[in-house]
MARBA-134130 format. One line per 5 residues: for each residue x, y, z of N, C-alpha, C. Coordinates in steps of 0.2 Angstrom, whole numbers, always signed. Atoms other than C-alpha are relative to their C-alpha. Layout:
N
X Y Z X Y Z X Y Z ~ ... .
//
This chain:
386
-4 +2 +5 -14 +54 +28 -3 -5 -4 ~ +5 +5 +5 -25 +39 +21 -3 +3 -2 ~ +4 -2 +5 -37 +50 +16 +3 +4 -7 ~ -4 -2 +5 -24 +59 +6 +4 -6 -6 ~ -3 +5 +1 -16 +42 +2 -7 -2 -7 .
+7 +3 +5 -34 +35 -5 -4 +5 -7 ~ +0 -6 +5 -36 +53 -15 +3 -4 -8 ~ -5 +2 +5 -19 +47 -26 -4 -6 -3 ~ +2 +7 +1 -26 +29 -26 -4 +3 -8 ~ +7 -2 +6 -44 +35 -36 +1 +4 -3 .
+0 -7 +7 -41 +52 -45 +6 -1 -4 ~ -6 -4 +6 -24 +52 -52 +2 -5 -5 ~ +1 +4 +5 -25 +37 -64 -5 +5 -4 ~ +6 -2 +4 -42 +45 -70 +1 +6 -2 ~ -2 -7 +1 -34 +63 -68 +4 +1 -8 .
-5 +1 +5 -21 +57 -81 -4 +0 -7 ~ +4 +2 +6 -35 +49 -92 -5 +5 -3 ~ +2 -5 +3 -42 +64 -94 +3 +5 -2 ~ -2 -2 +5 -28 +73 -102 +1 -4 -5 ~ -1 +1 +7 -27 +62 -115 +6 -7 +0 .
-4 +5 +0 -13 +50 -108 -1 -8 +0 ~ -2 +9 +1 -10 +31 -112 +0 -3 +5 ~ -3 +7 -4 -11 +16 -102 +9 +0 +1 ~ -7 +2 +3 +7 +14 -108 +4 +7 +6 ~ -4 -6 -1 +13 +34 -103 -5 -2 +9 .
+3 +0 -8 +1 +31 -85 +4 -5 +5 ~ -4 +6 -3 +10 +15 -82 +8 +4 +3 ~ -6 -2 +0 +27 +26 -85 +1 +4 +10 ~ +1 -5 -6 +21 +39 -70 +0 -3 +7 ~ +0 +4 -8 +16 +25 -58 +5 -2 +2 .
-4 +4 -1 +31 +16 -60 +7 +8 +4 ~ -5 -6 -2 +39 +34 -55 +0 +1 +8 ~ +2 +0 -6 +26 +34 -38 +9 -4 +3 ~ -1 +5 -3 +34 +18 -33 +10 +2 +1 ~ -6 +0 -2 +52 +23 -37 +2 +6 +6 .
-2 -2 -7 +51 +36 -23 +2 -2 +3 ~ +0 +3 -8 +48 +27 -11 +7 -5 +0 ~ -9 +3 +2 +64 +16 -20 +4 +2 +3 ~ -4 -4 -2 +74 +28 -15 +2 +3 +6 ~ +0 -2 -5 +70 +36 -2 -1 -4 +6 .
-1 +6 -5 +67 +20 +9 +7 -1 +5 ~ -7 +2 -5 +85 +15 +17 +1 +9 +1 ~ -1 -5 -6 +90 +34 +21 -6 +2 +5 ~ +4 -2 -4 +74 +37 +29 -1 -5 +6 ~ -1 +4 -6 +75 +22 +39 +4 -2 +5 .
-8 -1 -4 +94 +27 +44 -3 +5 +4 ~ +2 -7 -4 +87 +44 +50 -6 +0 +6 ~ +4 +1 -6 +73 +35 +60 +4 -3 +5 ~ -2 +3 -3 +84 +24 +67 +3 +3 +7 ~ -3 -5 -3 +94 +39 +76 -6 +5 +3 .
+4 -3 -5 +79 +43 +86 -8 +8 -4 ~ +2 -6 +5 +70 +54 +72 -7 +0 -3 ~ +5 +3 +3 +51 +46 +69 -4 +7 +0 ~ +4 -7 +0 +43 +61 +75 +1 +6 -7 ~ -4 -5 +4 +54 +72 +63 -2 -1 -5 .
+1 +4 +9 +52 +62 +47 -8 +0 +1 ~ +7 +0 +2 +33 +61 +49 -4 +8 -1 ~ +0 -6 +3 +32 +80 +49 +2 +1 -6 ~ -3 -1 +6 +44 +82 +37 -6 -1 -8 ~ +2 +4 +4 +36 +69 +26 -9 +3 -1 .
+7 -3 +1 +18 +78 +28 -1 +5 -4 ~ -3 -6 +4 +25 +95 +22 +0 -1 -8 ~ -3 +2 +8 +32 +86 +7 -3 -4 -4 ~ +6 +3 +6 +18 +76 +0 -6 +3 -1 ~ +6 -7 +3 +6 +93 +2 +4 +3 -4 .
-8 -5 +7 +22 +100 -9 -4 -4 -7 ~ -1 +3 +7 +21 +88 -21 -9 -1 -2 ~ +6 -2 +2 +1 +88 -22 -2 +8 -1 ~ -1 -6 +2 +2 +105 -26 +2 +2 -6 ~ -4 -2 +7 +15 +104 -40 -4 -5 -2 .
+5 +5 +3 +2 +89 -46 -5 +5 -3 ~ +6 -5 +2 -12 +101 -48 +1 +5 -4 ~ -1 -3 +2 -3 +114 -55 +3 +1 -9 ~ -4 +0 +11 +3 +108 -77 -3 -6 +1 ~ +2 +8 +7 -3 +94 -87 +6 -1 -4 .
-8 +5 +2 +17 +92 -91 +0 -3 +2 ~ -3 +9 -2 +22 +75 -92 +8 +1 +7 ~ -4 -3 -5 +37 +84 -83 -2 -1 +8 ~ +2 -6 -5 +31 +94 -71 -3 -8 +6 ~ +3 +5 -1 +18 +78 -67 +4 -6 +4 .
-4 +6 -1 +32 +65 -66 +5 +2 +8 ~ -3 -2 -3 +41 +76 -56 -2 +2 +11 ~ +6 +0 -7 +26 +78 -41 -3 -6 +2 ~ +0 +6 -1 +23 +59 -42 +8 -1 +4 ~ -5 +2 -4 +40 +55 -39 +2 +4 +7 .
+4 -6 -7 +38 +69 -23 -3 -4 +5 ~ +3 +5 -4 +23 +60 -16 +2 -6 +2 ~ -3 +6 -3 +30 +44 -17 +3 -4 +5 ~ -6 -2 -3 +46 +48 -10 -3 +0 +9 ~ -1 +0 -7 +38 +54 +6 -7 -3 +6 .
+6 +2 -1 +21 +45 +6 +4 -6 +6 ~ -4 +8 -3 +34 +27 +10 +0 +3 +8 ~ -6 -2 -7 +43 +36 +26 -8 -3 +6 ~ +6 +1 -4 +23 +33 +34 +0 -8 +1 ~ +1 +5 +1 +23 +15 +29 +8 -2 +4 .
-6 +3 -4 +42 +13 +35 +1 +1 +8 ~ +1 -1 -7 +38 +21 +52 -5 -4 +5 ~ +8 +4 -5 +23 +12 +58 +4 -7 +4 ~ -2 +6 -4 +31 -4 +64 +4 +1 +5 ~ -5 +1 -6 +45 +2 +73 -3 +6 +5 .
+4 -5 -5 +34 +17 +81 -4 -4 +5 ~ +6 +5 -5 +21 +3 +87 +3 -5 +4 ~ -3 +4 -4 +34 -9 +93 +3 +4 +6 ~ -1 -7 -6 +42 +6 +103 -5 +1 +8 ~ +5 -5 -5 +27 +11 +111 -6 -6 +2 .
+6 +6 -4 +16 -6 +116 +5 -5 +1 ~ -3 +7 -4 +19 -22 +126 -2 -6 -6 ~ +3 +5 +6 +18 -39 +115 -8 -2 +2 ~ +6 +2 +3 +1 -42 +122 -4 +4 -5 ~ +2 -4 +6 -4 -27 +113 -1 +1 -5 .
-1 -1 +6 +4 -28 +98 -3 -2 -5 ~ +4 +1 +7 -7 -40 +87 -5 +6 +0 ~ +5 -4 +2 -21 -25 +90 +2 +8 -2 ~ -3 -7 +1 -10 -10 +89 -1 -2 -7 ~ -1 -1 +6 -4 -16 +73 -8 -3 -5 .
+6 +4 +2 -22 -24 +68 -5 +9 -1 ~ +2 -5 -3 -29 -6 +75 +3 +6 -6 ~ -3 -6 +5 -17 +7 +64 -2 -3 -8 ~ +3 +0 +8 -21 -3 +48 -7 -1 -1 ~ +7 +0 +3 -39 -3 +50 -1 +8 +2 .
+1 -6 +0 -40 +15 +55 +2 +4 -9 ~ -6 -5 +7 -28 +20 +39 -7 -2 -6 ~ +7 +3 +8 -43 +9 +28 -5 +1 +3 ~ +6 -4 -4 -57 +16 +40 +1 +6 -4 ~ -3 -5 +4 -50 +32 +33 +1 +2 -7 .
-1 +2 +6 -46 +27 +16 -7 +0 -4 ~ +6 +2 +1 -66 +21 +15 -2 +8 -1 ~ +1 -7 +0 -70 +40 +18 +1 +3 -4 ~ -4 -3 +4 -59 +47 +8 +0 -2 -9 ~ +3 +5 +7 -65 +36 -8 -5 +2 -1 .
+2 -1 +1 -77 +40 -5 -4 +7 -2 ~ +0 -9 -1 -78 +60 -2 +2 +3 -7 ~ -3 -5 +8 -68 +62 -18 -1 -3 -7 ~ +0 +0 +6 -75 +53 -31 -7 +4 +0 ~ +3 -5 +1 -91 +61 -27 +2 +9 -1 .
-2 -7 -2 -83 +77 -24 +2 +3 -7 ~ -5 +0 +8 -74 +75 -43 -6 +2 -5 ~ +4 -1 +4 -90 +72 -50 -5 +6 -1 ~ +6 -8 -3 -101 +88 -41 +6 +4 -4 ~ -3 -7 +0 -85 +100 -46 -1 -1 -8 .
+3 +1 +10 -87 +92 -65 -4 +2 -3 ~ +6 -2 +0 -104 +97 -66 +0 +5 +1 ~ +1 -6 -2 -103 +113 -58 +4 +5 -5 ~ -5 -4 +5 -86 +119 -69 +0 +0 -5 ~ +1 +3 +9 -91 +109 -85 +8 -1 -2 .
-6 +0 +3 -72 +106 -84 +4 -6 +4 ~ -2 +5 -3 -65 +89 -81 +6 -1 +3 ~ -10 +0 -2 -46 +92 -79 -1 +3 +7 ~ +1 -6 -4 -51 +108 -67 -3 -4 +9 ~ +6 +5 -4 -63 +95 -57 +7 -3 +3 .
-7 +5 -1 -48 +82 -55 +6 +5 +4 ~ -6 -4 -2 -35 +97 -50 -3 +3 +6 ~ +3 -3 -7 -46 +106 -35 +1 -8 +3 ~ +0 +7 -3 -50 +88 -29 +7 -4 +3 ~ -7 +2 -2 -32 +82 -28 +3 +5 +5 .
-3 -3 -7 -26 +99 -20 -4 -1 +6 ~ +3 -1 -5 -40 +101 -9 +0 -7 +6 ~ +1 +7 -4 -42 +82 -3 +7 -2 +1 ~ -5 +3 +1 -26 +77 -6 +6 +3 +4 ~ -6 -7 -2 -11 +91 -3 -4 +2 +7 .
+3 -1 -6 -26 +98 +11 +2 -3 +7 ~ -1 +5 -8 -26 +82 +22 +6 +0 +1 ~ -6 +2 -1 -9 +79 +20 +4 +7 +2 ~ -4 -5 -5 -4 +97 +28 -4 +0 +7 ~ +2 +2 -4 -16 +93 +40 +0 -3 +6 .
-2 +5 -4 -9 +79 +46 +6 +0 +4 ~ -5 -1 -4 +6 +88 +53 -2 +3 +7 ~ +4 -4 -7 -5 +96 +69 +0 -7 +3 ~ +0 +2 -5 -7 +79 +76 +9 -3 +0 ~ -7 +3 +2 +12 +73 +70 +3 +6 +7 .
-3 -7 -3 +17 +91 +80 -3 -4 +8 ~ +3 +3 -7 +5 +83 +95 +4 -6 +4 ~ -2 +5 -4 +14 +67 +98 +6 +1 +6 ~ -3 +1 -5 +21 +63 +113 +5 -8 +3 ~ +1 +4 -4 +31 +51 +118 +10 -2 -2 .
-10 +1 +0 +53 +44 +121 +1 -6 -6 ~ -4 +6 +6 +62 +37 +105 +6 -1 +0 ~ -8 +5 -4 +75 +25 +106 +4 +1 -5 ~ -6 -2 +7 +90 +32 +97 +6 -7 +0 ~ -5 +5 +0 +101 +21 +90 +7 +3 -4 .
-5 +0 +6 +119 +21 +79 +1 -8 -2 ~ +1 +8 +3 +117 +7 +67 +3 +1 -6 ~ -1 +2 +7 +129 +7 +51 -1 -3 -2 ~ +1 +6 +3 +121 +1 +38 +4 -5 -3 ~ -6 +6 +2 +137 -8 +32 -1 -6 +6 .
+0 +4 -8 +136 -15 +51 -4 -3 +0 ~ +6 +5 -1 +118 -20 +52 -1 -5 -8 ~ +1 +6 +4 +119 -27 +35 +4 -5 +0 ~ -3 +6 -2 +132 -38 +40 +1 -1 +5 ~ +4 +4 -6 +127 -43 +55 -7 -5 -1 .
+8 +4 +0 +107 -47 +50 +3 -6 +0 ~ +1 +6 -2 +102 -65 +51 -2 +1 -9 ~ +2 -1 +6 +103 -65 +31 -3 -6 -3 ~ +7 +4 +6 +94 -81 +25 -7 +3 +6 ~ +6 +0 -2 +80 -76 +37 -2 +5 -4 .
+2 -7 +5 +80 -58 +29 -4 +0 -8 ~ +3 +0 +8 +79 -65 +11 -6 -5 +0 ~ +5 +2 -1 +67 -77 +16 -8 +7 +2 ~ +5 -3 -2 +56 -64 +24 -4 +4 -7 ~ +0 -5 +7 +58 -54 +7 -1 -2 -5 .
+1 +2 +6 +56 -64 -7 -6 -1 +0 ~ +7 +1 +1 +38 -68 -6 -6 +9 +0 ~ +3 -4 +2 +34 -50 -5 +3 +4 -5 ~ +1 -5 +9 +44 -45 -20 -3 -3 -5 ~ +2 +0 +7 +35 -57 -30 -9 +1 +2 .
+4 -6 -3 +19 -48 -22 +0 +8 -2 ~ -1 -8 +0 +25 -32 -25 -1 +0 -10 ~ +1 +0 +8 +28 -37 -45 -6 -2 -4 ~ +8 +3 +0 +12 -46 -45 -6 +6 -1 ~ +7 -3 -2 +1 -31 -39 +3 +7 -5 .
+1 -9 +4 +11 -16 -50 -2 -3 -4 ~ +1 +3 +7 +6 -29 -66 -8 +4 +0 ~ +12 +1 +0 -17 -25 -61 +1 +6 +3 ~ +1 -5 -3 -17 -15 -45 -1 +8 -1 ~ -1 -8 +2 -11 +2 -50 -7 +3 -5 .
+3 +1 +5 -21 +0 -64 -10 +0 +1 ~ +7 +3 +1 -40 -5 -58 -4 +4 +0 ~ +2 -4 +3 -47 +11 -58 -2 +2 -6 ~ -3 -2 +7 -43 +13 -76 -5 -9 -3 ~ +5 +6 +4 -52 -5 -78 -8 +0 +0 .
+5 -3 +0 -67 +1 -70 -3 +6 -4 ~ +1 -5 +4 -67 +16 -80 -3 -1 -7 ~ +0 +3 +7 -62 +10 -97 -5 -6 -2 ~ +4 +7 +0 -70 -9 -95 -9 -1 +1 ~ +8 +0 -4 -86 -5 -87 -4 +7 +1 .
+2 -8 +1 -88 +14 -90 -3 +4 +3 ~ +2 -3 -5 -91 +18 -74 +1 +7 +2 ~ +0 -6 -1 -93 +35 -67 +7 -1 +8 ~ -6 -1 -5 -78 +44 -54 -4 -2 +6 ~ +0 +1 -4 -91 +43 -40 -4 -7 +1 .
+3 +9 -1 -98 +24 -43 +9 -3 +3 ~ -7 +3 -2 -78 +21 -44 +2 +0 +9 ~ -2 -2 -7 -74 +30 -27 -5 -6 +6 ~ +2 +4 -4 -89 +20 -19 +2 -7 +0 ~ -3 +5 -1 -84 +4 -23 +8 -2 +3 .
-6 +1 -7 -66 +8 -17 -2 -1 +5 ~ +2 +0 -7 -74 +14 -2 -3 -7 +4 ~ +1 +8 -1 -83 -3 -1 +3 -3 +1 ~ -7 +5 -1 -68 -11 -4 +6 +2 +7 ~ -6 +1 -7 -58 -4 +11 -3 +2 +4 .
+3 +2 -6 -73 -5 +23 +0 -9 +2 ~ -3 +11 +0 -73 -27 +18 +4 +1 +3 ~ -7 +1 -3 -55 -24 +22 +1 +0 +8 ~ -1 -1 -7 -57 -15 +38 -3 -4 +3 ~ +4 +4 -5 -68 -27 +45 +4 -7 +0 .
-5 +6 +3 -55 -41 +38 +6 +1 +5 ~ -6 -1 -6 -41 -34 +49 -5 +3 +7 ~ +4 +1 -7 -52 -31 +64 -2 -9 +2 ~ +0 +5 -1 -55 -48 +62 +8 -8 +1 ~ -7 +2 -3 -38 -54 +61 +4 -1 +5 .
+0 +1 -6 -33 -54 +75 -3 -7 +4 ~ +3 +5 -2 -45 -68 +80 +2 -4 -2 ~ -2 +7 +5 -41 -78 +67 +5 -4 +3 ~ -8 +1 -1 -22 -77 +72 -1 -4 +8 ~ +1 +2 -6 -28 -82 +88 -1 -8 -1 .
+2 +10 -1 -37 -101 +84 +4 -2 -6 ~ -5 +6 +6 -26 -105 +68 +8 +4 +0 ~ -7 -1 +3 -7 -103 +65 +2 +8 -3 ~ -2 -8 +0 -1 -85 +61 +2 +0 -9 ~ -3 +2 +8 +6 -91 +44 -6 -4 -3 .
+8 +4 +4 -9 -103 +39 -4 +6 -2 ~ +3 -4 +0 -20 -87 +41 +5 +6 -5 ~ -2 -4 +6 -7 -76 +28 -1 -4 -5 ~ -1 +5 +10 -6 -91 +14 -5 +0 -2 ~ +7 +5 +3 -25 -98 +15 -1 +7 -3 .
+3 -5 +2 -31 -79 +14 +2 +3 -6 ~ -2 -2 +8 -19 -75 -2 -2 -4 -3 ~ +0 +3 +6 -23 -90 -10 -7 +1 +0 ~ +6 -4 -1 -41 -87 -6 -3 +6 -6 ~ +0 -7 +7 -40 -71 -18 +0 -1 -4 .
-1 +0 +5 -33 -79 -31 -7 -1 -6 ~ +5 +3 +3 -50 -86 -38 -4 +7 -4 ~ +4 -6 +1 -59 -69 -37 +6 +4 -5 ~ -2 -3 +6 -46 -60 -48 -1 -2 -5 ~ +1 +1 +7 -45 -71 -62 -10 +0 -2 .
+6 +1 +2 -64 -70 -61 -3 +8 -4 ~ +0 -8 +2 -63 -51 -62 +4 +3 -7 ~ -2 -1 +5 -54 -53 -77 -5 -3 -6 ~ +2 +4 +6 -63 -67 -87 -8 -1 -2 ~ +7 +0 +2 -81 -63 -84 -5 +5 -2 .
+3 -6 +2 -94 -51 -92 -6 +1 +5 ~ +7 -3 -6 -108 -48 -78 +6 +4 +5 ~ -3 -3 -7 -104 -35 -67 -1 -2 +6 ~ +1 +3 -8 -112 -40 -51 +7 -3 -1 ~ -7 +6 +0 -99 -55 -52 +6 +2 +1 .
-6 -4 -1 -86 -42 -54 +2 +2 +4 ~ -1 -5 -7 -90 -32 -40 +1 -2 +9 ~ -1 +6 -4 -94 -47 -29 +7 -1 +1 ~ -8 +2 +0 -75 -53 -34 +4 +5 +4 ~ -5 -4 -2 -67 -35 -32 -1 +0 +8 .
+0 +0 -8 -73 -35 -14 +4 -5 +5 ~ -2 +5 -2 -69 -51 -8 +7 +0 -2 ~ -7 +2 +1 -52 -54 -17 +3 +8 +4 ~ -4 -6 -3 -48 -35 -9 +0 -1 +8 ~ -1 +1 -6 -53 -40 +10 +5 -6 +1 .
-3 +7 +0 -44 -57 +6 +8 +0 +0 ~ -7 -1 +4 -27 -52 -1 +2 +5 +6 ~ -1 -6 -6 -26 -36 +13 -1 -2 +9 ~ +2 -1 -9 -35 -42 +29 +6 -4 +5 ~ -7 +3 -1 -16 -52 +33 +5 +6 +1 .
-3 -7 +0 -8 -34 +32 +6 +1 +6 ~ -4 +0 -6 -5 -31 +50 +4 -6 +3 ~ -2 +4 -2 -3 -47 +54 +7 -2 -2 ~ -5 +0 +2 +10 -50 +42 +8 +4 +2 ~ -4 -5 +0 +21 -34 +46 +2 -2 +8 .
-1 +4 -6 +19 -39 +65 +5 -8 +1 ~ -2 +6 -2 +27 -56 +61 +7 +3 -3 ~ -5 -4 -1 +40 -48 +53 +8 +4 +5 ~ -3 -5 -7 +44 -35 +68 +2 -7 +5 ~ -2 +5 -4 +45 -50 +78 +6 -4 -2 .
-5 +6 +0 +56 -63 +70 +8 +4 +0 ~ -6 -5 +4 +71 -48 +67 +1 +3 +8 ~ -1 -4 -3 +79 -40 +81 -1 +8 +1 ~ +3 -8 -1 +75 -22 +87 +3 +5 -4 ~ -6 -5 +6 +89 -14 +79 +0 -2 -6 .
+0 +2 +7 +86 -23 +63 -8 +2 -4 ~ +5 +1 +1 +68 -19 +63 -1 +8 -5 ~ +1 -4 +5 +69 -2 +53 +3 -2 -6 ~ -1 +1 +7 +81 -10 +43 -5 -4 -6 ~ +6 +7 +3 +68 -26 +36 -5 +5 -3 .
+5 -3 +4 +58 -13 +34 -1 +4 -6 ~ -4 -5 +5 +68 -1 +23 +0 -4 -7 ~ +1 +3 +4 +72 -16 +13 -7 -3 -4 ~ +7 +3 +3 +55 -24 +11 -2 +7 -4 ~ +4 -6 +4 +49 -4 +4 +6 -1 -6 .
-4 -2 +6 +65 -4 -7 -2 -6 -5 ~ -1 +3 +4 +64 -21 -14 -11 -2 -3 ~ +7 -1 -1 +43 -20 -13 -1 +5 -6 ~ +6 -6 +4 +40 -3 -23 +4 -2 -6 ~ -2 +0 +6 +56 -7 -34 -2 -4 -6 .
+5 +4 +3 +48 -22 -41 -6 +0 -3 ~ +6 -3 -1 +31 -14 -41 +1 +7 -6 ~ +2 -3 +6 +37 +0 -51 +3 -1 -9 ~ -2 +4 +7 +47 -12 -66 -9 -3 -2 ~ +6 +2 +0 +29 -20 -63 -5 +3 -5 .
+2 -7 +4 +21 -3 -68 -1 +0 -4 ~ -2 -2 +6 +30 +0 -82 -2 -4 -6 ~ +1 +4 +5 +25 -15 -90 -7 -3 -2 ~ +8 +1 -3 +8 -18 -82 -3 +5 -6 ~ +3 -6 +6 +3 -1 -94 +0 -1 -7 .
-1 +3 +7 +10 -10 -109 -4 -4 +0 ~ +4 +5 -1 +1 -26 -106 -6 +1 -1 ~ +7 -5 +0 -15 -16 -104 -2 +3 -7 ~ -1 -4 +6 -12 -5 -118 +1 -6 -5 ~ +0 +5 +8 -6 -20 -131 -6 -5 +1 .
+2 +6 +3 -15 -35 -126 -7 +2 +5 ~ +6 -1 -3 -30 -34 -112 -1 -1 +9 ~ +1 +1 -7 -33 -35 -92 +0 -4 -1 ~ +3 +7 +0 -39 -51 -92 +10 -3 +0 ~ -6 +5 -2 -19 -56 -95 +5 +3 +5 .
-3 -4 -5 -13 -43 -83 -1 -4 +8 ~ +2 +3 -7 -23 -52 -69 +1 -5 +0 ~ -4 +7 +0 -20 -68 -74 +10 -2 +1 ~ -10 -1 -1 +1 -64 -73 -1 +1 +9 ~ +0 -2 -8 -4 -57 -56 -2 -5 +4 .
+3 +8 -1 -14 -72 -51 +7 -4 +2 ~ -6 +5 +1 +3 -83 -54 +4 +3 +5 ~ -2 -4 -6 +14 -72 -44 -1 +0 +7 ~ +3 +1 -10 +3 -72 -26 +0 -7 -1 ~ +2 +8 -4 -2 -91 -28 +12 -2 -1 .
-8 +0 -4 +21 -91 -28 -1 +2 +6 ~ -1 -1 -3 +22 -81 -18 -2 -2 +9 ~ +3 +4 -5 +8 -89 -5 +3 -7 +1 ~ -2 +6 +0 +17 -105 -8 +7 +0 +3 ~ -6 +0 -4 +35 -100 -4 -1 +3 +9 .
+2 -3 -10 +29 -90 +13 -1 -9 +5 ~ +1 +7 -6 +23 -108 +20 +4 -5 -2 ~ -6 +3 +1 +36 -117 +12 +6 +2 +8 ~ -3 -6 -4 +47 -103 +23 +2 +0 +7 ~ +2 -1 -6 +38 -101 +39 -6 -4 +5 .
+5 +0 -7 +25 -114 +44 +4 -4 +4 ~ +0 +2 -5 +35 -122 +55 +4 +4 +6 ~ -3 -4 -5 +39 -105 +65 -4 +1 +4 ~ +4 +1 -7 +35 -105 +84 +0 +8 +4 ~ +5 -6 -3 +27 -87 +84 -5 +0 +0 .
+10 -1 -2 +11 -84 +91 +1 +8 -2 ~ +0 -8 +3 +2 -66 +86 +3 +5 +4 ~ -3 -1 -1 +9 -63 +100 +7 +2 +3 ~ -8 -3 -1 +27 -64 +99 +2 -5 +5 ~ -2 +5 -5 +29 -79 +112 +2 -7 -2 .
-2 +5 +4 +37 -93 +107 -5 -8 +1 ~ +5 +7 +1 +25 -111 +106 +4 -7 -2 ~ -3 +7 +4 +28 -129 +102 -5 -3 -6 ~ +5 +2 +6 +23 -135 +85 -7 -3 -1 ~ +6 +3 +2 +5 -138 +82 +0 -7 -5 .
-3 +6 +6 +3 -156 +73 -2 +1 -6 .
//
């Protein structure tokens, strides 16, 4: 599934820009990705709750090789909109599973590497798949002398492919899920609601932060630097090799500093390398930055989502999730829609600079929040370090 994930990431911005569409009209389609997963977040995380993870990650494999199919198949604005909104929808259901399948099924000593191990395998995979297809875009280009035709084999093949794929090992899992009955009326008035909105604010102004650039950096490389699809794809893939090695690392980190120190420094950390990748004309410098601000801003990932799972009870743990994808993508795809204006009117350099502002909030409310919580990576409670 990441390398189907990493496919969308690289081709389908570029896929776009090669029929002819706008910043402004690409911004429109991302911001549509993201409302799947809007959408689809809270009933998918009622239907895992009820013992269903196995079932939802079938399902959800089926249905984002569906919808890279109908991608492949028109250069309608429609049709396109329609098969974005699809993958998004069922791409989320992976991202909202991971936490409560890995709490489920390991002991707390485990869990920092379970969840340090699932997100460095997904970006182990991502790195592959970055790279596999921006080459793969470039070779079918050449061979077909047809740029669209290039882009539309390459997304169904890589993309629709891996992701029917990925139902043979979903079909293989093995293992007892904890059914629950939880209405969500009931669990939302039950949660522990300032900790909830604390946990949450700082990734939605994260999520609004990263639709304004993120989406988008492909299209910066492209347009800005006039980079070819398979230089783009390697540097992705460089960029979520950094990464993996950043969350392999973690873990350690989390071990001799604070679990929250180790989220904040590392976001704040990043900010420097963006505004650099907006404001200076050497590339090296660019590429230096994008690496770094990519392992910097990501290699907290696991750790993050693990602190999470822990501070929230077990029967609340799909919910936090649900909400963090609802109010995560929802913000992410207002984000979108405006990021492609801002792009399109004025310049990146103010897109990254706006996103900039947002993570150094966001880093700042987080330990405002949580640094004096007594969780270890572990999940054991401690006495405040001085």
């Amino acid at each position: 599934m990441s390398l189907s994930f990493n496919l969308m990431m690289l081709l389908f911005n570029l896929y776009l820009g090669a029929l002819d569409f706008t910043e402004s009209s690409i911004g429109n389609l991302l911001s549509l990705h993201e409302w799947g997963a809007f959408l689809v977040a809270l009933p998918a995380s009622l239907f895992m709750a009820k013992g269903n993870i196995r079932a939802s990650l079938i399902i959800a494999s089926i249905c984002t090789s569906l919808g890279f199919g109908l991608l492949s198949s028109s250069s309608g604005q429609a049709v396109i909109g329609v098969s974005v909104l699809t993958i998004g929808s069922f791409t989320a259901i992976f991202r909202i599973a991971a936490g409560p399948f890995i709490m489920q099924n390991s002991n707390p000593e485990e869990r920092p590497f379970a969840f340090s191990m699932n997100f460095a395998l997904l970006v182990g995979a991502g790195f592959l798949g970055s790279l596999v297809g921006g080459f793969t875009r470039d070779f079918l280009a050449v061979f077909l002398q047809n740029d669209v035709l290039a882009y539309r084999i390459a997304l169904l093949g890589f993309g629709g492919g891996f992701s029917a794929l990925s139902v043979i090992p979903f079909f293989l899992l093995r293992f007892e899920e904890q059914k629950g009955n939880f209405p969500i009326l009931q669990l939302l008035k039950s949660c522990n609601k300032p900790l909830f909105l604390r946990l949450l604010m700082p990734s939605l102004l994260i999520g609004f932060g990263s639709g304004l650039t993120i989406p988008f950096i492909n299209l910066y490389f492209k347009f800005e630097w006039g980079l070819s699809d398979s230089l783009i794809g390697t540097w992705f893939g460089l960029a979520q090799l950094t990464t993996f090695i950043g969350m392999i690392l973690s873990p350690l980190l989390v071990r001799r500093f604070h679990i929250v120190r180790v989220i904040v420094w590392s976001q704040l950390a990043s900010i420097p390398f963006m505004l650099i990748m907006g404001y200076t004309d050497l590339f090296p410098v660019v590429a230096v930055a994008f690496l770094l601000r990519q392992v910097l801003m990501n290699m907290h990932n696991p750790m993050n989502s693990h602190f999470r799972m822990e501070l929230v009870a077990p029967e609340e743990q799909s919910l936090i999730n649900a909400l963090r994808m609802i109010g995560f993508t929802g913000v992410r795809a207002l984000a979108a829609f405006f990021g492609g204006r801002i792009i399109d009117h004025y310049s990146f350099s103010l897109s990254f600079t706006l996103t900039s502002a947002f993570y150094f909030i966001a880093a700042v409310l987080f330990f405002i929040f949580f640094h004096n919580e007594n969780i270890t990576s572990s999940g054991e409670e401690i006495q405040p370090s001085a």
